[in-house]
Residue frames as a rotation matrix with the C-alpha (Angstrom) as fourth column:
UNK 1
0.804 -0.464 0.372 74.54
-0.299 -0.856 -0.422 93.03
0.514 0.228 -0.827 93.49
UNK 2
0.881 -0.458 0.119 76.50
0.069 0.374 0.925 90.98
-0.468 -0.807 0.361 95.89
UNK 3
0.519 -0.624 0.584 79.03
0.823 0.550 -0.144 90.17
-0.231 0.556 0.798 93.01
UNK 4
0.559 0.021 0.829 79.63
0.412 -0.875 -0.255 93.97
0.720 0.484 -0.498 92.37
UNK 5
0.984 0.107 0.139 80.91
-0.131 -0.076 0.988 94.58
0.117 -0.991 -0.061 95.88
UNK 6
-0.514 -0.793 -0.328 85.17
-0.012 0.388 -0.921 94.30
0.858 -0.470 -0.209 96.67
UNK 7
0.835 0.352 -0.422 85.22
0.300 0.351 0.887 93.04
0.461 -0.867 0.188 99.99
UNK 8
0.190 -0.690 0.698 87.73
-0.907 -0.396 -0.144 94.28
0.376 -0.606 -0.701 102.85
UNK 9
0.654 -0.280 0.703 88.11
-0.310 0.749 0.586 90.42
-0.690 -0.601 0.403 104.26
UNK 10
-0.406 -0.911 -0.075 90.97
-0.772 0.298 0.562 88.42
-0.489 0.286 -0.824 103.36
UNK 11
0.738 0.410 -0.536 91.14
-0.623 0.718 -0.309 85.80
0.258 0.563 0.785 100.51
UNK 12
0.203 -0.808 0.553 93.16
0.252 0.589 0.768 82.31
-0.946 -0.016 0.323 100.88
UNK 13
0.746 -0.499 -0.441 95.63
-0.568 -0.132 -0.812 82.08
0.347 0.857 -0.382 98.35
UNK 14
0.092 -0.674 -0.733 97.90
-0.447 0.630 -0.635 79.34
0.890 0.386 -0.244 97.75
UNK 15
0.021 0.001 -1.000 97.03
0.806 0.591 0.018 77.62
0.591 -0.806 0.012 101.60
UNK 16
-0.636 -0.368 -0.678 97.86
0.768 -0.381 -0.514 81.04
-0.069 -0.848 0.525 103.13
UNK 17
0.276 0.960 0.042 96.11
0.843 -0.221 -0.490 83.74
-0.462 0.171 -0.870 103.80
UNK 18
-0.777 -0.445 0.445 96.83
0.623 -0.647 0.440 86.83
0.092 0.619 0.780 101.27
UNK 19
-0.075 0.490 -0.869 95.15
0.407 -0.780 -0.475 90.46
-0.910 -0.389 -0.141 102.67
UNK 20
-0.810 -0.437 0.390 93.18
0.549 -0.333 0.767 92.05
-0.206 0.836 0.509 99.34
UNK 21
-0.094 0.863 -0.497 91.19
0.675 -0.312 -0.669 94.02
-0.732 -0.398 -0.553 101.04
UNK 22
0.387 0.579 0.718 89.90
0.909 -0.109 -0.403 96.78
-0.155 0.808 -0.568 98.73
UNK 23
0.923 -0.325 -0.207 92.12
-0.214 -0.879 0.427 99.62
-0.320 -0.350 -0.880 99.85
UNK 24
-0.071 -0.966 0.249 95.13
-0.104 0.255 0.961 97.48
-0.992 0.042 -0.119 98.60
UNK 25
-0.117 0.318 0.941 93.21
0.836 0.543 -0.080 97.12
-0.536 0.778 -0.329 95.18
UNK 26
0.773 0.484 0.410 92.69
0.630 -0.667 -0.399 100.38
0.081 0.566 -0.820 94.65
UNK 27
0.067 -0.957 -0.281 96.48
-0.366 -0.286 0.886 101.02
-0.928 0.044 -0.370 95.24
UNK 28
-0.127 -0.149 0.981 97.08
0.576 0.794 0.196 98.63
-0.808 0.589 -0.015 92.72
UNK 29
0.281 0.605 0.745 94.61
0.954 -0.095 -0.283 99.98
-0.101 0.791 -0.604 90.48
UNK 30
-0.983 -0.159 -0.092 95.47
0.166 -0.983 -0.079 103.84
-0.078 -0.093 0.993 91.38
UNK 31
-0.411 0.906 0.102 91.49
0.289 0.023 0.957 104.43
0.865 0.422 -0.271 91.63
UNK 32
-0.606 0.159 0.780 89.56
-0.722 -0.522 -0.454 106.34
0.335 -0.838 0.431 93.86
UNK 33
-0.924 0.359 -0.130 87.32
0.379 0.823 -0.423 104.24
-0.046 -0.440 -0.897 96.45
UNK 34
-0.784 0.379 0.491 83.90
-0.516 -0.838 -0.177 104.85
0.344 -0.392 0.853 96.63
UNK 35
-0.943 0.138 -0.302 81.82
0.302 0.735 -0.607 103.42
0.138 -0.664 -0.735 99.48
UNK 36
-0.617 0.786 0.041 78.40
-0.333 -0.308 0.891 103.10
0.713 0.537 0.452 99.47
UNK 37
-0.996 -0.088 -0.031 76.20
0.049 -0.213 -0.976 103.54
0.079 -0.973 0.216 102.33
UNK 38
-0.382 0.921 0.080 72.60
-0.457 -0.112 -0.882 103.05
-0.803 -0.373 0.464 103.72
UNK 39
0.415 0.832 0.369 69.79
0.119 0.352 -0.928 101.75
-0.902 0.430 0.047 101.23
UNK 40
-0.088 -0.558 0.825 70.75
0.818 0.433 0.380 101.58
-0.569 0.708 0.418 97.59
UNK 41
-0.453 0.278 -0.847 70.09
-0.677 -0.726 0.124 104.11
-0.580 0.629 0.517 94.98
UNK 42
0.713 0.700 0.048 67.62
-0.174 0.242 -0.955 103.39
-0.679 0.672 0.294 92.27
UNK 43
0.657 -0.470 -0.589 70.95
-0.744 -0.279 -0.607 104.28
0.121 0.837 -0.533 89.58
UNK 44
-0.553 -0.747 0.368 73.20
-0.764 0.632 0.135 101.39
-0.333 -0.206 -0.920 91.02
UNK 45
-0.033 0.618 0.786 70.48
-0.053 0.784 -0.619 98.68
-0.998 -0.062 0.007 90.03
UNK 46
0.960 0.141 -0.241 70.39
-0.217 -0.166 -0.962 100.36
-0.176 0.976 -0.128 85.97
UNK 47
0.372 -0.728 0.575 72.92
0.704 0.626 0.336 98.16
-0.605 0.280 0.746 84.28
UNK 48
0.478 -0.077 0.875 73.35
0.761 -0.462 -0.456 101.25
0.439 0.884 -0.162 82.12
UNK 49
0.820 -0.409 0.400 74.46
-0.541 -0.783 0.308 103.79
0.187 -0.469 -0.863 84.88
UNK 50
0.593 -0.585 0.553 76.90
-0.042 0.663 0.747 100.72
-0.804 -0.466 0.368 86.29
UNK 51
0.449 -0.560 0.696 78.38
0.852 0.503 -0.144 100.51
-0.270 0.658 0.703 82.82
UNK 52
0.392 -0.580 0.714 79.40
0.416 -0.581 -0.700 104.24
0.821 0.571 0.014 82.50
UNK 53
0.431 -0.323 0.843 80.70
-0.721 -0.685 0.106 104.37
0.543 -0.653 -0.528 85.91
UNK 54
0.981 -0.181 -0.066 82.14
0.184 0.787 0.588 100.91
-0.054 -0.589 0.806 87.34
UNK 55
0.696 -0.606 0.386 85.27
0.394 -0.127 -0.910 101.81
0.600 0.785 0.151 85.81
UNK 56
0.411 -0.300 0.861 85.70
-0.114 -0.954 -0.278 104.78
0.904 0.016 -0.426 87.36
UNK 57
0.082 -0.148 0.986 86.04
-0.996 -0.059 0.074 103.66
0.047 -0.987 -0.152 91.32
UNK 58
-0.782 -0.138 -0.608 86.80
0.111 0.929 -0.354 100.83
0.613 -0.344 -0.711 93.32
UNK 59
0.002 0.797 0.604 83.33
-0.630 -0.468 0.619 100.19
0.776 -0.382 0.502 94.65
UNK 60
-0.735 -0.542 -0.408 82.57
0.025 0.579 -0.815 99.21
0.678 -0.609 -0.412 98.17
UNK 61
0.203 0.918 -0.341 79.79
0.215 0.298 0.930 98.00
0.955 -0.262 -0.137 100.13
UNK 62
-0.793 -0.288 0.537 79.54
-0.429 -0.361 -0.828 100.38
0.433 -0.887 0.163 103.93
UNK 63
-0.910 0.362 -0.203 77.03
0.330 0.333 -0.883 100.20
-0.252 -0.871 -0.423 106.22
UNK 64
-0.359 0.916 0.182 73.61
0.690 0.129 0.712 99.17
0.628 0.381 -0.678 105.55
UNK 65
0.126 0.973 -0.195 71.66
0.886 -0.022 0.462 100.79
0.445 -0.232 -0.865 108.22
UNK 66
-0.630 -0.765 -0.132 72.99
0.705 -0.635 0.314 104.13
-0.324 0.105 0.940 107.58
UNK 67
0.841 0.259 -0.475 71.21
-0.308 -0.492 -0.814 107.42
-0.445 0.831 -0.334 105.19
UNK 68
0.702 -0.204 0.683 72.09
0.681 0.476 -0.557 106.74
-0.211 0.855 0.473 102.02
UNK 69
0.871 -0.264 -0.414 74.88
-0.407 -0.861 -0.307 108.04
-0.275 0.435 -0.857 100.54
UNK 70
0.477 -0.879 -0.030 78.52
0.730 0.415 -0.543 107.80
0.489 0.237 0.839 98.69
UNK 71
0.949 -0.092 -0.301 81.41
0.137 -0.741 0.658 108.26
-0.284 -0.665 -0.691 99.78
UNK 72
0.903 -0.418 -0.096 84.71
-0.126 -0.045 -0.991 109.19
0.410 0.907 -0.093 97.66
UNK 73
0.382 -0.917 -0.112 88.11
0.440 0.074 0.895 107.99
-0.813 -0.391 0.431 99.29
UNK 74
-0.085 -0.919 0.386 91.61
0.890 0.105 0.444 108.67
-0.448 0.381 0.809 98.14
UNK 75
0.353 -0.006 0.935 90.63
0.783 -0.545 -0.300 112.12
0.511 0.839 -0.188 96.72
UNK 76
-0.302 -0.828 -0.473 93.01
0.926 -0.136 -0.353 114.90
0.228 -0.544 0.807 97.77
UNK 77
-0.136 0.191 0.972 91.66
0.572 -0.786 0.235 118.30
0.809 0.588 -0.003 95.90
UNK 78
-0.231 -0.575 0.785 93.21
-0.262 -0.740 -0.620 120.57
0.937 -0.349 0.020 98.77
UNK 79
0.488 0.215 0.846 92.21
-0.800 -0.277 0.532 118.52
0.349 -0.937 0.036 101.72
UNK 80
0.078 -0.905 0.417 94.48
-0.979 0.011 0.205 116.66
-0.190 -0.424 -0.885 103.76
UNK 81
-0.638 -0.056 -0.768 95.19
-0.385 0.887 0.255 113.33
0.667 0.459 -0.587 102.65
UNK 82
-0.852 0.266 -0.450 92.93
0.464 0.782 -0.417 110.69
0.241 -0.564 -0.789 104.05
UNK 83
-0.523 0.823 -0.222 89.84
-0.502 -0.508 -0.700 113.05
-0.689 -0.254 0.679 104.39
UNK 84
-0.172 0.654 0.736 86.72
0.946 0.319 -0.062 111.35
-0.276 0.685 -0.674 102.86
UNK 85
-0.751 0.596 -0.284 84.64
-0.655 -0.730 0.198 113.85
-0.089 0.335 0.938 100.19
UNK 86
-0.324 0.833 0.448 81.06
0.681 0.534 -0.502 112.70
-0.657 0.142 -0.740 100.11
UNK 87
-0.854 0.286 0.434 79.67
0.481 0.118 0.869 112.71
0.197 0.951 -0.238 96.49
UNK 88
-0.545 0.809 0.220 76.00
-0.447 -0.503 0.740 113.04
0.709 0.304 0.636 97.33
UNK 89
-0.559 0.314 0.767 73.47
-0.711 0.294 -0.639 112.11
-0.426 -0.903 0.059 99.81
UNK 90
-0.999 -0.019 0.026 71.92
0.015 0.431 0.902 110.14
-0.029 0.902 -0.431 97.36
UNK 91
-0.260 0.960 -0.107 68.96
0.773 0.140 -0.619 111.82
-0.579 -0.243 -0.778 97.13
UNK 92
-0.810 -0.070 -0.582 69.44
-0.426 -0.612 0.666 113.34
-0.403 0.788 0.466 93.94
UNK 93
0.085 0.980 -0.179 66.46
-0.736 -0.059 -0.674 113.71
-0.671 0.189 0.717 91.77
UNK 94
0.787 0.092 -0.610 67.67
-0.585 0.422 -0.692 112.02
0.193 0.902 0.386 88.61
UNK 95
0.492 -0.835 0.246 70.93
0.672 0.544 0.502 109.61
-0.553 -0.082 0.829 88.18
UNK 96
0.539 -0.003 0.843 71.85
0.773 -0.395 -0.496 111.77
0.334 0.919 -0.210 86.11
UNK 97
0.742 -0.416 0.526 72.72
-0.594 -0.772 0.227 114.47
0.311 -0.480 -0.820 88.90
UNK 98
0.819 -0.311 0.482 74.74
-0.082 0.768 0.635 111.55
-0.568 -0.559 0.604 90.33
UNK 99
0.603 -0.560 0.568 76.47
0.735 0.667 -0.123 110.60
-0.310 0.492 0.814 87.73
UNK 100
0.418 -0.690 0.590 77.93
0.137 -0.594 -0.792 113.97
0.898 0.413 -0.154 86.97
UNK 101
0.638 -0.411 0.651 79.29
-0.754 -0.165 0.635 113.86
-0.154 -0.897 -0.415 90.66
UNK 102
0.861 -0.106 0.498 80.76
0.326 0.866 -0.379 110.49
-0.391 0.489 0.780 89.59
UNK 103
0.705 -0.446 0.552 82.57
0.525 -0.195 -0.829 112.21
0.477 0.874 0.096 86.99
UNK 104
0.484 -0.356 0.799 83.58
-0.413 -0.898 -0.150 115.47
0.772 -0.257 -0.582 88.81
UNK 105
0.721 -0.532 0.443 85.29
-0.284 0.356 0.890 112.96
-0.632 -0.768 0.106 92.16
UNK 106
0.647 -0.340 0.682 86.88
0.451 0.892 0.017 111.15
-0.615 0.297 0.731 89.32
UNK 107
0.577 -0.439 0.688 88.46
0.605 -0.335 -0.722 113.69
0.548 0.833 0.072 87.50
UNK 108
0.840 -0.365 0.402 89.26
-0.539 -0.474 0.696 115.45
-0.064 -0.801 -0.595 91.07
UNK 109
0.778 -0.335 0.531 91.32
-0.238 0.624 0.744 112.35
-0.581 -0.705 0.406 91.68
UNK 110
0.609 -0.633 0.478 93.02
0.760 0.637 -0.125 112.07
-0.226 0.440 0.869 88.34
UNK 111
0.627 -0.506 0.593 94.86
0.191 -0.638 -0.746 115.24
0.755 0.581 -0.304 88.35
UNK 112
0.153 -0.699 0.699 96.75
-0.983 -0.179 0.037 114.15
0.100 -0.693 -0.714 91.65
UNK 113
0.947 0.245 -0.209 96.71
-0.220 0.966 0.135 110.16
0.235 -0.082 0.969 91.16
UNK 114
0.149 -0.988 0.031 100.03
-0.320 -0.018 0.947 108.59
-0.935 -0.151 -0.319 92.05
UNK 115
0.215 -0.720 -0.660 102.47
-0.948 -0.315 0.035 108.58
-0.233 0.618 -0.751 89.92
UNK 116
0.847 -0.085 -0.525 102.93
-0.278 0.771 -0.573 104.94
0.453 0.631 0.629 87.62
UNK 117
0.425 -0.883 -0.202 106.60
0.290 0.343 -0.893 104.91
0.858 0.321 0.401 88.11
UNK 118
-0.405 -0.534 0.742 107.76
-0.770 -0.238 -0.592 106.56
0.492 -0.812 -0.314 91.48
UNK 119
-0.093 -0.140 0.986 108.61
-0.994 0.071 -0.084 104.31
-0.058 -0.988 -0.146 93.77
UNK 120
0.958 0.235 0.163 107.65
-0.143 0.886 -0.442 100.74
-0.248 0.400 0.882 92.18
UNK 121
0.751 -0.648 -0.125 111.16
-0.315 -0.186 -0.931 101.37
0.580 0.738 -0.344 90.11
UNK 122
0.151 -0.894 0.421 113.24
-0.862 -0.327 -0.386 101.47
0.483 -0.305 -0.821 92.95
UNK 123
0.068 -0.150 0.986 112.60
-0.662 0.733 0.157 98.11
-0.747 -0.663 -0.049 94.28
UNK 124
-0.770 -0.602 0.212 114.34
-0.271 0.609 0.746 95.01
-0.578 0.516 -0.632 92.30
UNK 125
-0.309 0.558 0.770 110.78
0.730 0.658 -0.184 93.85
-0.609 0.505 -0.611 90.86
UNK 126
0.574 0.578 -0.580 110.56
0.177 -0.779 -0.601 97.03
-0.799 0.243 -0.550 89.23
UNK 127
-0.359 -0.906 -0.222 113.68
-0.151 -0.178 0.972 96.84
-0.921 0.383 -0.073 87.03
UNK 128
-0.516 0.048 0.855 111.64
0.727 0.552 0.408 95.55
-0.453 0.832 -0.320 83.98
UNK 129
0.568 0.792 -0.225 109.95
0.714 -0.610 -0.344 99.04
-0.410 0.035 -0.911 83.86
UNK 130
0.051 -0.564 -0.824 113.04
0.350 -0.763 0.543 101.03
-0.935 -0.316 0.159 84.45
UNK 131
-0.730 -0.428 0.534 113.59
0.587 0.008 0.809 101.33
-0.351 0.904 0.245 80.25
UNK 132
-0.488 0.702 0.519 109.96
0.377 -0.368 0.850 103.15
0.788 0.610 -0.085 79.51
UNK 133
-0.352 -0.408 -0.842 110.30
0.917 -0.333 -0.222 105.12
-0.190 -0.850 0.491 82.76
UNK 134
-0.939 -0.056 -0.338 110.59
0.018 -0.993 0.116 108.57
-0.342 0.103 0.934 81.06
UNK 135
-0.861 0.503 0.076 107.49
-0.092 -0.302 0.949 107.55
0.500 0.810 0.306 78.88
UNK 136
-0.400 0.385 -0.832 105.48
0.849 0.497 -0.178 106.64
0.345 -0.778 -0.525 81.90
UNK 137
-0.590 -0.054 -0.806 106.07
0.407 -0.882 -0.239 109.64
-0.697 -0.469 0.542 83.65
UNK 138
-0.890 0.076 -0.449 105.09
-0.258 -0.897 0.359 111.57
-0.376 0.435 0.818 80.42
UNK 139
-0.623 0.776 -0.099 101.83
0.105 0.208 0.972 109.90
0.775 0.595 -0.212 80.07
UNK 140
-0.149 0.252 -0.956 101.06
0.987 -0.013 -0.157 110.35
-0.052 -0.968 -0.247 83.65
UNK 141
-0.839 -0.357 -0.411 101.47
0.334 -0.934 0.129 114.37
-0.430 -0.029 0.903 82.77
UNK 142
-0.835 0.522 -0.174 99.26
-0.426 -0.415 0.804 114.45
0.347 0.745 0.569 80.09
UNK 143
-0.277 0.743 -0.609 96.68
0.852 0.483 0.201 112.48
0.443 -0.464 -0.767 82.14
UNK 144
-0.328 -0.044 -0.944 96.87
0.838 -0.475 -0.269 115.08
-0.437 -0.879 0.192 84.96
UNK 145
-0.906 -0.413 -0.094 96.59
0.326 -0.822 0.468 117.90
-0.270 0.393 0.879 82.43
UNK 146
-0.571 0.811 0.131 93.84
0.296 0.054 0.954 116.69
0.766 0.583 -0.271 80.61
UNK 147
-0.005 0.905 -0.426 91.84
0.901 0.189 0.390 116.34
0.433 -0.382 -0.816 83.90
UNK 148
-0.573 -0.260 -0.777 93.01
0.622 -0.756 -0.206 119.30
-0.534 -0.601 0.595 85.13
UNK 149
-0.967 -0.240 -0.084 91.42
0.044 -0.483 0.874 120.64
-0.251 0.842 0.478 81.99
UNK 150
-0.356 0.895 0.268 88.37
-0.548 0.032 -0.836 118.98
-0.757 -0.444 0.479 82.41
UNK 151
0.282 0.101 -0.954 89.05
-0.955 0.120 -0.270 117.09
0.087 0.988 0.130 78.87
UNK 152
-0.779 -0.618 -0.107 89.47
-0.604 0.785 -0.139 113.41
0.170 -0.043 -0.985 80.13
UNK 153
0.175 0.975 -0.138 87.33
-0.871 0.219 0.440 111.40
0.459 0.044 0.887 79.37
UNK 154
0.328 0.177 0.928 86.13
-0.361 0.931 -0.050 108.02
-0.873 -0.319 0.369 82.30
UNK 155
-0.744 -0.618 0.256 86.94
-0.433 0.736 0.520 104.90
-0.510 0.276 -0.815 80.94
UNK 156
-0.460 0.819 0.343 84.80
0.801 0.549 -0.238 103.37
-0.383 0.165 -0.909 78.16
UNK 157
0.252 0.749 -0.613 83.82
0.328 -0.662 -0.674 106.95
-0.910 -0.031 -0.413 77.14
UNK 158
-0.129 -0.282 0.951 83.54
0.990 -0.090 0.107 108.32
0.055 0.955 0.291 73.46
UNK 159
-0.762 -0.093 -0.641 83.75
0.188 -0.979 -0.082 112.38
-0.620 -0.183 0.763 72.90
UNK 160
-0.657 0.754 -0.027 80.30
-0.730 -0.626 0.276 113.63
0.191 0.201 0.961 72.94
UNK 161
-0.471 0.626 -0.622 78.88
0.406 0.780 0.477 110.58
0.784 -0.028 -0.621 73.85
UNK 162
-0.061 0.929 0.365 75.32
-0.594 -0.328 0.734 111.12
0.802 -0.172 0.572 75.90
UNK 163
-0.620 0.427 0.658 74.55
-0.492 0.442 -0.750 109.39
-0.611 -0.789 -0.064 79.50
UNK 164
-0.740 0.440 -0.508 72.52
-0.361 0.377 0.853 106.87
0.567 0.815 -0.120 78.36
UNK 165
-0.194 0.752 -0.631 70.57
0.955 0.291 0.053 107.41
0.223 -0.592 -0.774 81.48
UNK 166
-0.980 0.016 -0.197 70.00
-0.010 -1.000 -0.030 110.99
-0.197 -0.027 0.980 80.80
């Protein structure tokens, strides 16, 4: 699972050293973090739960000798920025109970994600954006809606598709 893991240490790049720790990736990415704590789960090991949920987070190896559990960064839903929500103790019966927590952090997070276009734009490497701006923005809306709606579907998902660890 080692490979599965962002790391918080710096990588070299180009002789020097270039910070990409996993908190700067999941800026990038706009993606919520979720750190994973104590002993595995049983559902991180099924290549089938990992495929309808890698997507969804920037995952991150915490502290082994912990209780188990996730923990969701970056998610706002009315508490003060920077507050962790913890997902589950992971001691859910099935993956299954998991994975709809999974869902429900992830859809928290996309109906306040930042915003494509604010703020990139205004600095000079942003200028090649500046033309498909408005259409940004207005796909960023309808994101938010949807999840607000509860009708967005995770990456990789089809409508009505089935957990395939259900």
């Amino acid at each position: 699972m080692n490979w599965f893991w962002w790391t918080s240490k710096p990588s070299k790049r180009s002789g020097g050293s270039y910070p990409v720790g996993y908190s700067s990736i999941a800026g990038y990415a706009r993606l919520p973090i979720a750190v994973v704590e104590g002993p595995l789960p049983a559902a991180l090991e099924d290549s089938k739960f990992l495929e309808w949920h890698v997507r969804q987070f920037i995952w991150v190896r915490g502290r082994t000798n912990v209780p188990s559990r996730i923990v969701i960064q970056r998610i706002k839903d009315g508490l003060k920025p920077g507050l962790d929500t913890e997902v589950a103790a992971l001691t859910p019966s099935t993956s299954a109970v998991l994975g709809k927590a999974l869902d429900a952090a992830w859809l928290t997070y996309m109906q306040d994600r930042p915003l494509t276009a604010r703020g990139y734009l205004e600095n000079p490497h942003g200028g090649w954006m500046r033309s498909v701006k408005e259409q940004m923005l207005s796909e960023e809306t309808e994101i938010r809606r949807r999840a607000a709606a509860g009708t967005l579907l995770p990456p990789g998902r089809k409508p009505g598709e089935a957990a395939p660890y259900l």
